[in-house]
Residue frames relative to the residue before (quaternion, step in Angstrom):
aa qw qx qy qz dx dy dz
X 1.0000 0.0000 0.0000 0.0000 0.00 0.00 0.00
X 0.0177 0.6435 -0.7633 0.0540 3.85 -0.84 0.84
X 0.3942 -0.5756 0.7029 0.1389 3.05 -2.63 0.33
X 0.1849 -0.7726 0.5846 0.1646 3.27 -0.63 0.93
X 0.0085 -0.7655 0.6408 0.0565 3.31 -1.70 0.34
X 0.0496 -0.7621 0.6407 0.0791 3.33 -0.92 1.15
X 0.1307 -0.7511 0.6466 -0.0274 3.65 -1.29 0.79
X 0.1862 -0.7652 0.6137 0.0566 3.33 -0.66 0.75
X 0.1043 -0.7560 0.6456 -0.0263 3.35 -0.99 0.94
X 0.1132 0.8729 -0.4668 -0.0856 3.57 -0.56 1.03
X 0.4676 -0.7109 0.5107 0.1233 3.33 -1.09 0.80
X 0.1449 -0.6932 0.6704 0.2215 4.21 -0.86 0.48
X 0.2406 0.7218 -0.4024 0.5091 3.44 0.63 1.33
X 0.6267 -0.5015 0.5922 0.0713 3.58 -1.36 1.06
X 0.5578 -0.5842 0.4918 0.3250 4.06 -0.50 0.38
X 0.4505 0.7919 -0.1801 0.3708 2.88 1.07 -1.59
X 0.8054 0.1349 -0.1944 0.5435 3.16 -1.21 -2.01
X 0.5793 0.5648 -0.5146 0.2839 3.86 0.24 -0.92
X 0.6758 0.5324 -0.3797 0.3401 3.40 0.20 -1.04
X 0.7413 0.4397 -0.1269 0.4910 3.08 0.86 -1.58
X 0.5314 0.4383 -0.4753 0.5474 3.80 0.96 0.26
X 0.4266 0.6641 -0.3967 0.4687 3.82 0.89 -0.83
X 0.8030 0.4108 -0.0387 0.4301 3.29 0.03 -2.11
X 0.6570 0.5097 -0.2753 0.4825 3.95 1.05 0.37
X 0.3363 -0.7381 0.5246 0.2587 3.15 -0.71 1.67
X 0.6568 0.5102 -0.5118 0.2156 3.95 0.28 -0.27
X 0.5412 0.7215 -0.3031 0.3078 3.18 1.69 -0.70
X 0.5511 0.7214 -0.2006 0.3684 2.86 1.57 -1.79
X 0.5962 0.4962 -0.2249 0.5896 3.70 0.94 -2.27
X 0.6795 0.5450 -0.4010 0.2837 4.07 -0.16 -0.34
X 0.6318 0.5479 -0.2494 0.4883 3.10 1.10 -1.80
X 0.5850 0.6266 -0.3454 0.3818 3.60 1.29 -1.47
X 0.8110 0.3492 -0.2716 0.3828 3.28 0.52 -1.17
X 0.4987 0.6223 -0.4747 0.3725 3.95 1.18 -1.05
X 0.7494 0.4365 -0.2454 0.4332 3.80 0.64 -1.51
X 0.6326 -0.6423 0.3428 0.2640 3.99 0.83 -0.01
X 0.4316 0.7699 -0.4003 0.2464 3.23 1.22 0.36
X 0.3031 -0.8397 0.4199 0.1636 3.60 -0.13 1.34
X 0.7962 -0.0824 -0.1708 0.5745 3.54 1.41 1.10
X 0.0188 -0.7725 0.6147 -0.1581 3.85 -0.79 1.05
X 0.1140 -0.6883 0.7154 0.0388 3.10 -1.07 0.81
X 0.0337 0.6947 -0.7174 -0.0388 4.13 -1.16 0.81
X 0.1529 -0.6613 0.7341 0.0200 3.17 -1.89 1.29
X 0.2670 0.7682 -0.5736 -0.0977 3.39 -0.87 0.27
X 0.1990 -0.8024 0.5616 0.0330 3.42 -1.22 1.22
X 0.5092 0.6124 -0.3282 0.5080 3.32 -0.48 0.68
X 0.0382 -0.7355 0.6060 0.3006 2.80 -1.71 0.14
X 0.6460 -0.4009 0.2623 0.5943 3.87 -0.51 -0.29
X 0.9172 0.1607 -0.1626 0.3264 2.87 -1.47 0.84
X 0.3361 0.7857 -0.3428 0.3901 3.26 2.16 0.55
X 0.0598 -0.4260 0.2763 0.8594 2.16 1.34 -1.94
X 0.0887 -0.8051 0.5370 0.2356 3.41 -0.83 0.50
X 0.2893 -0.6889 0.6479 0.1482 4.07 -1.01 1.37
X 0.0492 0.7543 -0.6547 0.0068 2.58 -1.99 0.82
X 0.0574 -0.8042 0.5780 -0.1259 3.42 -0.38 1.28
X 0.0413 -0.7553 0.6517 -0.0557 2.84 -1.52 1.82
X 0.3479 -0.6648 0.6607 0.0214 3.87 -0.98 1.19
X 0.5089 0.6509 -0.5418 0.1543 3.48 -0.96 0.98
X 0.3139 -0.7479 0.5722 0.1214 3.01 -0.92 0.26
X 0.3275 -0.8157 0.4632 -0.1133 3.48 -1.23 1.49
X 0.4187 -0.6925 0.4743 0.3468 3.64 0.01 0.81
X 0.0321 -0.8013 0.5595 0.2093 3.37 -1.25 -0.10
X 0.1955 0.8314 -0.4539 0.2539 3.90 1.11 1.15
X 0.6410 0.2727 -0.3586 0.6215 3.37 1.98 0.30
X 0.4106 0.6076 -0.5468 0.4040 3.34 0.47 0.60
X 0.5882 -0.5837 0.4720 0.3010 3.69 -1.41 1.13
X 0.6687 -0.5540 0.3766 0.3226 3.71 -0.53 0.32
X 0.6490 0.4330 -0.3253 0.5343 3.51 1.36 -1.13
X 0.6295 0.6036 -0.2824 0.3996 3.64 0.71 -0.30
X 0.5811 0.4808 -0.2025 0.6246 3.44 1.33 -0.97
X 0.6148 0.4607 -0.4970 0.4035 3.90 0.49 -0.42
X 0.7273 0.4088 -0.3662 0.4120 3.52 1.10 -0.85
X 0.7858 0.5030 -0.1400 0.3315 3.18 0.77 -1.09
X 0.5816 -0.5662 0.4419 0.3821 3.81 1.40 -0.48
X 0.6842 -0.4976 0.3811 0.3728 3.33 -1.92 -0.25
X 0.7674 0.0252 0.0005 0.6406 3.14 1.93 -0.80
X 0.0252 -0.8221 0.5522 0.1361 3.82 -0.55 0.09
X 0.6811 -0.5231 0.5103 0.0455 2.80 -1.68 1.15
X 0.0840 0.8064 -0.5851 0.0186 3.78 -0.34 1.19
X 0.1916 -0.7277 0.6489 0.1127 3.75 -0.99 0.43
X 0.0640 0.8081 -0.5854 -0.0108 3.55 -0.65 1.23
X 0.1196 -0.8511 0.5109 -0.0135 3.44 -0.59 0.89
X 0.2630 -0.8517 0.4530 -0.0118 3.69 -0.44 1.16
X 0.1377 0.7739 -0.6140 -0.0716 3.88 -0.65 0.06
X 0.0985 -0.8304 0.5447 0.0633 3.12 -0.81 1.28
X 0.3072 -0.8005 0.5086 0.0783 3.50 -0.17 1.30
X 0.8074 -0.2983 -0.0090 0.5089 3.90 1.48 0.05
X 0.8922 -0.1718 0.0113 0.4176 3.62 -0.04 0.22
X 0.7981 0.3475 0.1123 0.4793 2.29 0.85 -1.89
X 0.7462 0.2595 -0.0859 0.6070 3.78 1.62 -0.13
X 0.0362 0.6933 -0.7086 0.1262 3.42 -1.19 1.32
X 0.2155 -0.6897 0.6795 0.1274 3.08 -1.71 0.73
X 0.2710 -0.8012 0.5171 0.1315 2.99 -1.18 1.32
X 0.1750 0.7559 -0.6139 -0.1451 3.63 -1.28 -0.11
X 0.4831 -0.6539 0.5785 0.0665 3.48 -1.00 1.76
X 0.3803 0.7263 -0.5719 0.0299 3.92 -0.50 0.22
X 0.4715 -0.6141 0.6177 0.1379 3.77 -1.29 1.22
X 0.2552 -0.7816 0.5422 0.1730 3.77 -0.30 0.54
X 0.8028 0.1793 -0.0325 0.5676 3.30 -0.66 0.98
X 0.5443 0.4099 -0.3158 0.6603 3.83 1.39 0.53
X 0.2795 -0.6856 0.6475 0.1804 3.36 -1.65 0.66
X 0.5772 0.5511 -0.4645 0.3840 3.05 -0.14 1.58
X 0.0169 -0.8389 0.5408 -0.0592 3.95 -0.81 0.48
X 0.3162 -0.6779 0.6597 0.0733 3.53 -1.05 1.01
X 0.1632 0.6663 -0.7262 0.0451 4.02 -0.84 1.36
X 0.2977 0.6269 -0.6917 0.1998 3.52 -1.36 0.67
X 0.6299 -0.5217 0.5600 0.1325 3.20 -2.52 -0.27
X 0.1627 -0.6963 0.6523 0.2514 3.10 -1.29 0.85
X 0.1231 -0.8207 0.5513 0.0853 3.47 -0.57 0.33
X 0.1445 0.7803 -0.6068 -0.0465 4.07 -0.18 0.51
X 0.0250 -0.7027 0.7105 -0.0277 3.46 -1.70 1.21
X 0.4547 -0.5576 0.6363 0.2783 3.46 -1.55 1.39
X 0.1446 0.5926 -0.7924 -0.0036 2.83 -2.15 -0.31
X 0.8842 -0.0552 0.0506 0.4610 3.59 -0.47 0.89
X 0.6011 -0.5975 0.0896 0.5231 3.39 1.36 0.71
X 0.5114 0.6666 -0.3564 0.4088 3.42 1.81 -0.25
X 0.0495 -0.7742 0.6110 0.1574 4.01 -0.35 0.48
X 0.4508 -0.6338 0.6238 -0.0778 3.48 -1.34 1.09
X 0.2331 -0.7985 0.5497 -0.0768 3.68 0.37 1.65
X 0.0070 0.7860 -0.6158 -0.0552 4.08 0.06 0.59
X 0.1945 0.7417 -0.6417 0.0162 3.77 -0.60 0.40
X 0.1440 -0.8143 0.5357 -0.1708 3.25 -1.03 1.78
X 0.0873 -0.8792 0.4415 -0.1562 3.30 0.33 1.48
X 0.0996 -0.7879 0.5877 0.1547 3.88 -1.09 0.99
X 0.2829 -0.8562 0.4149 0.1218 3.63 -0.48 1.03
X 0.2559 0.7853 -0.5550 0.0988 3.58 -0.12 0.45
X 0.4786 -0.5996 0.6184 -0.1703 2.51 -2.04 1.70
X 0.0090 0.8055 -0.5904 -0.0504 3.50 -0.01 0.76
X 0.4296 0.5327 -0.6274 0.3716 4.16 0.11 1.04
X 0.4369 -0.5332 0.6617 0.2950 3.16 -1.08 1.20
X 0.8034 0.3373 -0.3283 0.3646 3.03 -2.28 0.67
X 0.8079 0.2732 0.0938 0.5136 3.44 -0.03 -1.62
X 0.4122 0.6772 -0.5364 0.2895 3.93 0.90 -0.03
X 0.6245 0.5732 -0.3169 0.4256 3.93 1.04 -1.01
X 0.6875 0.3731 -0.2788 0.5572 3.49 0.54 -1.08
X 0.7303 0.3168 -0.4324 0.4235 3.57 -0.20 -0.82
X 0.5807 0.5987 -0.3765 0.4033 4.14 0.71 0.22
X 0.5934 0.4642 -0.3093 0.5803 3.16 1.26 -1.35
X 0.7302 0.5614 -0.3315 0.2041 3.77 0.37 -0.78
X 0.5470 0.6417 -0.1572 0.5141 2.61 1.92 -1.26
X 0.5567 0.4712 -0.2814 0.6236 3.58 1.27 -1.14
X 0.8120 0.1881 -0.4062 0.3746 3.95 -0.48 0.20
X 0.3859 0.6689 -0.4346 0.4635 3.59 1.37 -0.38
X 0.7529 0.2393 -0.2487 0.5603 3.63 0.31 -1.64
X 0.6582 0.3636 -0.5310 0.3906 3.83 -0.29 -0.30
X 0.5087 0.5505 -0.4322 0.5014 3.80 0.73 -0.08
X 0.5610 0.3355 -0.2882 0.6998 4.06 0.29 -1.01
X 0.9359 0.0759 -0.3305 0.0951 3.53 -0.74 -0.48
X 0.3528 0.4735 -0.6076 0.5313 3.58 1.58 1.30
X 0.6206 0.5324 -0.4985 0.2879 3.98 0.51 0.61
X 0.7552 0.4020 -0.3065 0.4172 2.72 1.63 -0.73
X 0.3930 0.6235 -0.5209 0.4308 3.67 1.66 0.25
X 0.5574 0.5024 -0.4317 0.5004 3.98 0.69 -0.91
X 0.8233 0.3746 -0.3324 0.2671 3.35 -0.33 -1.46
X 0.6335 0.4438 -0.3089 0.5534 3.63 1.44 -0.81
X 0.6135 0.4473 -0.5867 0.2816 3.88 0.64 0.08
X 0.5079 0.7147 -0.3824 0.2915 3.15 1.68 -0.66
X 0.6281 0.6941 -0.2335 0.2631 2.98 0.85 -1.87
X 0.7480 0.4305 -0.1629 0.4781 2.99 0.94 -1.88
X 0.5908 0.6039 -0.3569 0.3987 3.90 1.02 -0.05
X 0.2943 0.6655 -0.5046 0.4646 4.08 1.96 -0.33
């Protein structure tokens, strides 16, 4: 059993500059900070459609997390997010917690349409603790749609320089 989530993030932006904001490690070190991450490390090798990898290290308080959640998870936890972009317009994602039974696989998907491009990112969550696997998913599911209307702000900004 997994929770899906799909969030859209849109951009008044060209495919293009998106992609190529996507494909930028300063962008990357922003989004880190906007969402609160009290350390992050971003590599990215490649270029689009190369394949192009991306890999983000950080680590996330958890002082708004519900207590039952924090017993499993700690004071903070450690997330590893790893991307493969196979060409502009398509990335695979995978979300893993080290040392946690649980993982985030899905797609980024961006489409134009009038110069405005439309970032789709569709993610299955799963939680392998009996009992508690639903809640700690649903949480996980508003946690990440939270980080990822920060990084739609921080990248409308971006794209406004």
């Amino acid at each position: 059993m997994s929770t899906r989530i799909v969030q859209e993030l849109t951009y008044d932006a060209p495919l293009a500059d998106v992609a190529a904001m996507l494909a930028d490690e300063a962008f990357r070190n922003e989004v880190c900070v906007a969402t609160g991450a009290t350390r992050h490390a971003v590599s990215i090798k490649g270029v689009q459609g190369d394949p192009m990898e991306v890999r983000i290290e950080y680590s996330q308080p958890t002082d708004r997390v519900p207590k039952f959640a924090q017993k499993f998870v700690g004071s903070d936890v450690d997330i590893v997010q790893s991307e493969t972009w196979t060409s502009p317009d398509h990335g695979d994602i995978h979300v893993t917690i080290p040392g946690k039974p649980g993982e985030m696989v899905g797609t980024a998907v961006l489409t134009e349409a009038d110069g405005v491009t439309t970032e789709t990112v569709t993610l299955d969550i799963s939680v392998r603790i009996p009992l508690v696997a639903g809640k700690i998913e649903a949480l996980i599911g508003k946690i990440l749609g939270s980080a990822l209307r920060a990084e739609n702000r921080t990248g409308v900004e971006w794209l406004a320089r």
